[in-house]
C-alpha positions as CSV (number, residue, x, y, z in Angstrom):
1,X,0.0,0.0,0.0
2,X,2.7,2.4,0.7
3,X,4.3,1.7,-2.5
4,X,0.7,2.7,-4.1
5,X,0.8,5.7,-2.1
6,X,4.4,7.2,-3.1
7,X,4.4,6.1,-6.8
8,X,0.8,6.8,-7.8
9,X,-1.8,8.3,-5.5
10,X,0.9,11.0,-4.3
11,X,2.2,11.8,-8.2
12,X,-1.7,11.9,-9.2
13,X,-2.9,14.1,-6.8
14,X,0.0,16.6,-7.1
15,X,-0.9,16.9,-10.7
16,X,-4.4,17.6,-9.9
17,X,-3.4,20.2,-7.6
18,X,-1.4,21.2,-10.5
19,X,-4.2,21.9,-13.0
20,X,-5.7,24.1,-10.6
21,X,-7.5,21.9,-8.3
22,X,-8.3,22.3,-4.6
23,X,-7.4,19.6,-1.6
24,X,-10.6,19.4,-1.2
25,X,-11.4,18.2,-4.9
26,X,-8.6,15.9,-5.3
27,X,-9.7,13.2,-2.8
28,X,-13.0,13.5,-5.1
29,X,-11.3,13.4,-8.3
30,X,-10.1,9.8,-7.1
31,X,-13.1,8.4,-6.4
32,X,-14.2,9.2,-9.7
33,X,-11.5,7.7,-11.5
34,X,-11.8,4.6,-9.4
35,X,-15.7,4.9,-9.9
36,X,-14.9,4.8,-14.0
37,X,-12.5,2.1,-13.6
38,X,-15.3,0.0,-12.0
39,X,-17.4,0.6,-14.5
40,X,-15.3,0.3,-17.4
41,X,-14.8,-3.6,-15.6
42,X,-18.6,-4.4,-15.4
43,X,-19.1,-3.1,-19.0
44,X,-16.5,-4.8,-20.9
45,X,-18.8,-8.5,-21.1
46,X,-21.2,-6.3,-23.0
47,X,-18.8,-4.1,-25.2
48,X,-20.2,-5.1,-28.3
49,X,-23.3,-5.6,-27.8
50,X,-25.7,-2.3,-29.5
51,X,-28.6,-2.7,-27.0
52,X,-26.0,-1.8,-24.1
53,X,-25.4,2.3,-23.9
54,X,-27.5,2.6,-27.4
55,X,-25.2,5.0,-29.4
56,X,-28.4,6.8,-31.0
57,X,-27.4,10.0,-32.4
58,X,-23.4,9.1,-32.4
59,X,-24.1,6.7,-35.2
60,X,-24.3,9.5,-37.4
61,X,-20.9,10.7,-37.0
62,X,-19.6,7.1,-37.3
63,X,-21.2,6.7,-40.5
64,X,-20.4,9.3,-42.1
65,X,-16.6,9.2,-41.0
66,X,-16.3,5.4,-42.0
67,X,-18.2,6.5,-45.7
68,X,-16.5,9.7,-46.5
69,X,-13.1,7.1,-45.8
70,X,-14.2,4.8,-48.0
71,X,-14.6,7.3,-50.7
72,X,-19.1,7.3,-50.2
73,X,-21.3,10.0,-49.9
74,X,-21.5,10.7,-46.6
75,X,-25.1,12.6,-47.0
76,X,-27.0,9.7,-48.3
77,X,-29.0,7.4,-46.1
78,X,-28.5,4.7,-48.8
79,X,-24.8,4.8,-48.1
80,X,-25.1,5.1,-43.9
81,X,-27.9,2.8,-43.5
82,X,-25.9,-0.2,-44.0
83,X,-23.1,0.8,-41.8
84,X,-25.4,1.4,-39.1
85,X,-27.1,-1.9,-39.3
86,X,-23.7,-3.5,-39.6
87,X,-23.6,-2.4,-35.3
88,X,-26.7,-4.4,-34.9
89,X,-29.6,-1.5,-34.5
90,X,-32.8,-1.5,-35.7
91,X,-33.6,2.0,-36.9
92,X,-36.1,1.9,-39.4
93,X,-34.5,4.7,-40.7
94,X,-31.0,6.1,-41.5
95,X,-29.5,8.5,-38.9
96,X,-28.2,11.6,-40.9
97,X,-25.8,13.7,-40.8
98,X,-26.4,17.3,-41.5
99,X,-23.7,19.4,-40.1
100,X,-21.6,20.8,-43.3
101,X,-18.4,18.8,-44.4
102,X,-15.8,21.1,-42.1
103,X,-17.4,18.9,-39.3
104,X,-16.2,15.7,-41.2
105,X,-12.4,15.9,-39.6
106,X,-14.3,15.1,-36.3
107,X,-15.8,12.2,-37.9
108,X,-13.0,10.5,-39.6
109,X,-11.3,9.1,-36.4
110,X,-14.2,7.6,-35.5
111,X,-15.0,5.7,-39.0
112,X,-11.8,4.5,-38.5
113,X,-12.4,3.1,-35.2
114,X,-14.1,0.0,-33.5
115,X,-18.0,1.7,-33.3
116,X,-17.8,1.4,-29.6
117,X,-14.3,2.4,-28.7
118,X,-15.2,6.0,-30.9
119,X,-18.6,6.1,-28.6
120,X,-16.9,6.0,-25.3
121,X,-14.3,8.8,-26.9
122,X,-17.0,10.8,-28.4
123,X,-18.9,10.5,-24.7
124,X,-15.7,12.0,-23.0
125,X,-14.8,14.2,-25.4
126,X,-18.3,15.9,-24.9
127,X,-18.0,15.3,-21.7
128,X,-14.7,17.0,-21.0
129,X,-15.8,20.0,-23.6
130,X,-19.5,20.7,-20.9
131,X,-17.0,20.2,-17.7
132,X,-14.5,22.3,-18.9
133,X,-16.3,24.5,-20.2
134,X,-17.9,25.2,-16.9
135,X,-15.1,25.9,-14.7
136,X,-13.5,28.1,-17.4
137,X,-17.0,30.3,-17.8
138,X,-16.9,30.0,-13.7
139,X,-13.0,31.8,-13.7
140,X,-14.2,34.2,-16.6
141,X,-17.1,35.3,-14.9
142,X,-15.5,35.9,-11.8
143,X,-17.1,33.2,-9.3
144,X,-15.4,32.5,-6.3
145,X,-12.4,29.8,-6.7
146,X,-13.8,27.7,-3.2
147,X,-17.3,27.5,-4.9
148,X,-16.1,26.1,-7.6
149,X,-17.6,22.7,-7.5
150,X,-21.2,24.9,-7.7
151,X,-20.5,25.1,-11.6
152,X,-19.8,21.5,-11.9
153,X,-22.9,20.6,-9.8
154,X,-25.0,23.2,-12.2
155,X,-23.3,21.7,-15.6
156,X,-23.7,18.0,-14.7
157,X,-27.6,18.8,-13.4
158,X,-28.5,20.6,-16.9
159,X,-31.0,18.5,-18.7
160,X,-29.0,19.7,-22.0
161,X,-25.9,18.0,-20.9
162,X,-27.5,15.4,-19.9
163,X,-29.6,15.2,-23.1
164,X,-26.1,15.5,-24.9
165,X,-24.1,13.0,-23.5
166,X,-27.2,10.1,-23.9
167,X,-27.7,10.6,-27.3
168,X,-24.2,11.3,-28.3
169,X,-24.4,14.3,-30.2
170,X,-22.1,17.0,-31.1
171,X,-23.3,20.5,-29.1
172,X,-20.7,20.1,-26.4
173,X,-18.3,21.7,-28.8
174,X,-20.3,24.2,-29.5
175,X,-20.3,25.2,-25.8
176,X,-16.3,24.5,-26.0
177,X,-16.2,27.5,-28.8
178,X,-18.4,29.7,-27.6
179,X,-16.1,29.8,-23.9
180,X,-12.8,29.3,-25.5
181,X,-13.4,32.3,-28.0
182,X,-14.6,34.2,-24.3
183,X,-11.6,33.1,-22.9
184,X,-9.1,34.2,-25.4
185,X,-10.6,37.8,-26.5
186,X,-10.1,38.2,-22.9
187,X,-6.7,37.7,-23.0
188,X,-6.6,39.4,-26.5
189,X,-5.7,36.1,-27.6
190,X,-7.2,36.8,-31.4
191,X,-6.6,34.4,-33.5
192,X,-7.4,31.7,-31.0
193,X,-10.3,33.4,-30.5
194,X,-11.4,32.6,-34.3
195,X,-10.6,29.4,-33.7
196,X,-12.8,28.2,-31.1
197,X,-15.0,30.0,-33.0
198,X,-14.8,28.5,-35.8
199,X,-16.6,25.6,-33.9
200,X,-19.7,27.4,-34.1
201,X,-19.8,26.7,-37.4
202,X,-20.7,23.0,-36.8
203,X,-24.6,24.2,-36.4
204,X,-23.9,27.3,-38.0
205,X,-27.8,28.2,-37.8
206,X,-27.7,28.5,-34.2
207,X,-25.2,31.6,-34.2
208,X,-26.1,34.1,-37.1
209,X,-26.4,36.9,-34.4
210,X,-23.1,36.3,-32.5
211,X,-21.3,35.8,-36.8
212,X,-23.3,39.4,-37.3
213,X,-21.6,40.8,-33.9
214,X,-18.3,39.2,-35.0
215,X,-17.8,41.2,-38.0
216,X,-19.5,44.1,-37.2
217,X,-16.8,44.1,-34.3
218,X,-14.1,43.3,-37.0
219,X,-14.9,46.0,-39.4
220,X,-15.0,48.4,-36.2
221,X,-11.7,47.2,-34.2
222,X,-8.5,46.2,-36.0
223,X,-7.8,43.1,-33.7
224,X,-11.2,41.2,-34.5
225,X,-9.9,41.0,-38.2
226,X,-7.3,38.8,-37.2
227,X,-10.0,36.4,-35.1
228,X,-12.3,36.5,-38.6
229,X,-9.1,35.5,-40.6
230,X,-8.1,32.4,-38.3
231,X,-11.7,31.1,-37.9
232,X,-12.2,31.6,-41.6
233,X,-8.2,29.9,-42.4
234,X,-9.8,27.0,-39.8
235,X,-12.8,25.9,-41.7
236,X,-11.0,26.7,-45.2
237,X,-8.3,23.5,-43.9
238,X,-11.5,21.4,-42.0
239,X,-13.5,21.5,-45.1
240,X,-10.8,20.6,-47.6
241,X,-9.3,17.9,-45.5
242,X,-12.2,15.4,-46.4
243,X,-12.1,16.0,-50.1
244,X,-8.3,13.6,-50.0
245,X,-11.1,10.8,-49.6
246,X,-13.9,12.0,-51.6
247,X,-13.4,15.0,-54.0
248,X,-17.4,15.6,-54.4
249,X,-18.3,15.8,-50.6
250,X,-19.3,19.4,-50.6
251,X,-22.0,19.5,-53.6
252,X,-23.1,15.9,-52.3
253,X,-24.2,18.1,-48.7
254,X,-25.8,20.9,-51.0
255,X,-27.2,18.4,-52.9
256,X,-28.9,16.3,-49.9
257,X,-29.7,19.7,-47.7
258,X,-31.7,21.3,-51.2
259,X,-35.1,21.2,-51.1
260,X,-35.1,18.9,-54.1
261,X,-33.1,16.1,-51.5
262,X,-33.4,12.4,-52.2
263,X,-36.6,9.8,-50.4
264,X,-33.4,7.8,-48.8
265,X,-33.4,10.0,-45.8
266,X,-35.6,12.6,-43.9
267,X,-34.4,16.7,-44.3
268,X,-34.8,19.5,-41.5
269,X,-38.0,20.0,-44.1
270,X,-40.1,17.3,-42.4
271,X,-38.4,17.6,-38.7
272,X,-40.5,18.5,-35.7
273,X,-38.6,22.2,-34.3
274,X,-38.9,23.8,-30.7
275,X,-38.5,27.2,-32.8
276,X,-40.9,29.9,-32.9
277,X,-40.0,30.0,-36.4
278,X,-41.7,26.3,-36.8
279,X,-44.9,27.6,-34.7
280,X,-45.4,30.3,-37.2
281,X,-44.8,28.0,-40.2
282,X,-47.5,25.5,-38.4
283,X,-50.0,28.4,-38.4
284,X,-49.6,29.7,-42.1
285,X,-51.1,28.1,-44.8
286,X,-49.0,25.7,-46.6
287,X,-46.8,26.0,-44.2
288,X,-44.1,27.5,-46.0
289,X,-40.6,26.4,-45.3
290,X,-39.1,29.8,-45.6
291,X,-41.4,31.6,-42.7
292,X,-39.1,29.9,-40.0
293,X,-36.5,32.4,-40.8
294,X,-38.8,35.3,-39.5
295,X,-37.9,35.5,-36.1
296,X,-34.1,35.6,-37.0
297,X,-35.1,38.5,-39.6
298,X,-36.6,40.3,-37.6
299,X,-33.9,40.0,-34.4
300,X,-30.1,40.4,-36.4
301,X,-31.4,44.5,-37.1
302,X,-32.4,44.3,-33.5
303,X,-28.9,43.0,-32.4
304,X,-27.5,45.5,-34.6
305,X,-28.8,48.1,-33.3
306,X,-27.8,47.0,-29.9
307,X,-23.7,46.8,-31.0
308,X,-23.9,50.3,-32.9
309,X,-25.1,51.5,-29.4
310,X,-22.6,50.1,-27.2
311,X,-19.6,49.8,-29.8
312,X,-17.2,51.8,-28.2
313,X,-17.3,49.5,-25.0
314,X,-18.2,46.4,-26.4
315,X,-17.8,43.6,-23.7
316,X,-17.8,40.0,-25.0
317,X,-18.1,38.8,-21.3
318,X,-21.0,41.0,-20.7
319,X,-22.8,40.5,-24.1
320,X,-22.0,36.9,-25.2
321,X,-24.7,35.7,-22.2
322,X,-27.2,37.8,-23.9
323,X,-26.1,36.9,-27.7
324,X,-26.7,33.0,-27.1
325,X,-30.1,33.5,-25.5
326,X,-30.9,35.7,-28.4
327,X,-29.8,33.3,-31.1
328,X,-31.4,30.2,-29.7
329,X,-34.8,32.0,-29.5
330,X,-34.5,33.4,-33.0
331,X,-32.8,30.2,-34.7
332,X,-34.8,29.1,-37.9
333,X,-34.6,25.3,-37.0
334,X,-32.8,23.2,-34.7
335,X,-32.3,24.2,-31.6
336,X,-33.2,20.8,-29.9
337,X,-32.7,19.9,-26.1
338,X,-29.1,18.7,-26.6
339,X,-28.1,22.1,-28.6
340,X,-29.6,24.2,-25.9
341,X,-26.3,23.3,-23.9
342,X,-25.3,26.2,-24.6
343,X,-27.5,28.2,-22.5
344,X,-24.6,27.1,-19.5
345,X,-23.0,30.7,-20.6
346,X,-25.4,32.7,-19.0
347,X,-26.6,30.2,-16.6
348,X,-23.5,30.1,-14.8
349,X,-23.2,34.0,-15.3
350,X,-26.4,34.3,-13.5
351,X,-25.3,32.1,-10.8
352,X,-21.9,34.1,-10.2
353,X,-24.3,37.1,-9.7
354,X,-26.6,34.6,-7.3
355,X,-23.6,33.3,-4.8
356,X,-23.5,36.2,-2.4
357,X,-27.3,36.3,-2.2
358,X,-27.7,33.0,0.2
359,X,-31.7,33.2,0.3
360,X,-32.5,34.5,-2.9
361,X,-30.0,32.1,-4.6
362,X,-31.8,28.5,-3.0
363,X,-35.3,30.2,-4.5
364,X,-33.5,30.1,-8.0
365,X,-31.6,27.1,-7.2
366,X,-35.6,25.2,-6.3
367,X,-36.9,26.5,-9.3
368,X,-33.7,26.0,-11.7
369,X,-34.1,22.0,-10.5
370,X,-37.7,21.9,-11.1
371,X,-37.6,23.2,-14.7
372,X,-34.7,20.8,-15.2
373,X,-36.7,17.8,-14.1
374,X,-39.7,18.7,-15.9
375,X,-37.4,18.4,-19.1
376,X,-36.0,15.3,-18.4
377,X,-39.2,14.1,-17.8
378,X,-40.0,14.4,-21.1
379,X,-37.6,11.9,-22.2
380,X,-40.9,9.5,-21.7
381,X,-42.3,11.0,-24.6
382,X,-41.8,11.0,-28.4
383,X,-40.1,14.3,-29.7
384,X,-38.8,14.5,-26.3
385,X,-35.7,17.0,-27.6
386,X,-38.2,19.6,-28.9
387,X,-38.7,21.5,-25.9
388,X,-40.6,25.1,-27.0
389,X,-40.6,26.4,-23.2
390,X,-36.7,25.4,-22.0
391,X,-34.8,28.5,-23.7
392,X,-37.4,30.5,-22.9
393,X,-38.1,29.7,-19.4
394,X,-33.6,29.6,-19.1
395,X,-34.2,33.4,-20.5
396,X,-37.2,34.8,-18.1
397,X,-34.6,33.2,-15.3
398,X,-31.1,35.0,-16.2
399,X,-33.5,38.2,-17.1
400,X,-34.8,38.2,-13.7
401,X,-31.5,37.4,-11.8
402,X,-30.3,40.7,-13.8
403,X,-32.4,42.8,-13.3
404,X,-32.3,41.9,-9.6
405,X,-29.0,41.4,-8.8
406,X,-26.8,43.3,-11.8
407,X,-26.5,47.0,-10.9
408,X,-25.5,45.5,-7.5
409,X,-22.7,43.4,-8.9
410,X,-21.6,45.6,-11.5
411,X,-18.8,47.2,-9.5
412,X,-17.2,44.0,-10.0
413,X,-14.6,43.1,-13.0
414,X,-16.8,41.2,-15.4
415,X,-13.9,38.8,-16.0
416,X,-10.2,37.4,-14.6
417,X,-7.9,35.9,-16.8
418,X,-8.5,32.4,-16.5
């Protein structure tokens, strides 16, 4: 045991401490890896086996990785079908995907993989991009480094993440851009900041507002041009790096996205949306594809009009909250339970604000776990992920923790250096 103690417990727990983590958190740290190793033990009878941690939505990133590798069209259901039944499910239908072919780098390590190996990485890869997420928006926005382990609690009890991480789906990167891009404009870090995001762009009709505010703030400040050119110069190389495998990848996508799209597969055309776009196309005759953009039309002038007012002190760490509420309730489609992960960044914002308010913080915290529930609750139903009143309700909340609590915290730095 002492051997143990000296050559692996002590090492492990210094580099812990290392990355920033407490005494208190270490011990906790351990458990959890010992928890994992437990479970990894108990799994691996039933590691092939499809009907054992069902890899649902994952299967479309598989697919498409092993197809595009094999030189196939990675946006026909004809193509994925096969591959999918190959694991042993039994969809009646293909599970597409949409997201454009910069997402396909992402994919190909896990067409080349055994299916299951890539689901366990593509679980902790999501899983470490919600975590970390979490803590960094905790140091960014200021919250108090010995409660810490509230953000963790917050990020692991958000039926989004949890949402995400069953189905396997990609939006956990998505929350990964959106704080690393806060992160490094906060430490004028530029180009990194295009980079992260640059991840955006894997649902890139979730964020039209914060792309607006991007460029409006690069054609207003000098330094954004340098975050437009490196997220541009990033999805330039992502989306030409699948073409060494298949040349015709990118008018394939158009191709299956178009309104003319094949009967192999279903399009965003026939999908179910929690938009409000979706509830006016429901209540027009014909119900014209085209209306679910009116919400977005009419917010970007709105947003616009917001920057012009407040572009000579232009806060990412004050706005960004605000942006992603705004684009979620204005996107034309998507905008499912799992994407709405997102909405961490001004969740935990509006906690920082909450933690020196003891009574007024438990009332939020009560009604924060009730609205949860509620949503997981739904996972008993069909369309489970289409959710109308989540964003919303996640918007009345952070509104009302503003507007309470805001001027009062305002004399505080919006932001350390993380």
């Amino acid at each position: 045991m002492e051997f143990y103690e000296r050559k692996i417990i002590r090492p492990a727990a210094l580099c812990a401490l290392g990355f920033g983590m407490t005494r208190r958190t270490v011990p906790l740290v351990l458990a959890l890896l010992v928890a994992l190793a437990a479970l990894g033990i108990l799994f691996a009878p039933h590691f092939g086996d499809a009907a054992v941690l069902r890899p649902f939505d994952y299967l479309q990133y598989q697919s498409a990785g092993r197809a595009t590798l094999a030189g196939q069209n990675p946006y026909d259901g004809r193509v994925l079908y096969p591959i999918q039944q190959e694991i042993g499910t039994d969809w009646a239908d293909p599970v597409m995907m949409w997201n454009p072919p910069w997402t396909l780098p992402l994919a190909l390590p896990l067409g080349a993989m055994h299916w299951r190996l890539g689901q366990l990485l593509w679980f902790a890869l999501n899983f470490a991009a919600v975590v970390g997420s979490a803590w960094l928006l905790w140091r960014i926005f200021a919250g108090p480094r010995e409660r810490s382990w509230l953000v963790f609690a917050l990020a692991l009890g958000f039926a989004p993440t949890l949402f995400l991480l069953l189905l396997g789906q990609i939006s956990g990167l998505l929350l990964f851009g959106l704080t690393g891009f806060l992160w490094a404009v906060r430490n004028e870090r530029y180009a990194l900041a295009g980079c992260c995001a640059a991840l955006t762009a894997i649902k890139p009709h979730l964020f039209v507002p914060f792309a607006m505010l991007l460029l409006l703030e690069a054609i207003h400040k000098c330094q954004y041009r340098r975050t437009i050119l490196a997220g541009g110069l990033t999805l330039a190389v992502c989306g030409l790096i699948p073409l060494a495998w298949n040349p015709d990848v990118w008018s394939q996508y158009l191709e299956a996205t178009g309104a003319g799209a094949a009967a192999s597969h279903n399009t965003i055309h026939e999908w179910v949306h929690p938009t409000l776009g979706y509830a006016i196309r429901q209540a027009l005759p014909g119900e014209p594809f085209r209306t679910m953009f009116l919400p977005l039309l009419a917010v970007l002038p709105l947003v616009a009009i917001h920057w012009y007012r407040r572009r000579a002190d232009w806060k990412w760490t004050v706005e960004l909250p605000r942006v992603v509420i705004a684009s979620l309730l204005a996107a034309p489609y998507g905008a499912w339970g799992f994407d709405l992960v997102v909405l961490l960044i001004p969740v935990v914002q509006a906690a920082v604000w909450l933690v020196p308010h003891r009574a007024l913080a438990i009332r939020f915290a009560i009604a924060f776990g009730t609205l949860n529930l509620l949503a997981l609750l739904t996972l008993l139903r069909e369309n489970s992920m289409t959710n109308p009143w989540f964003a919303p309700a996640i918007a009345v909340g952070y509104l009302a923790v503003g507007a309470s609590l805001q001027p009062r915290t305002s004399t505080r730095p919006d932001a350390v250096a993380a």
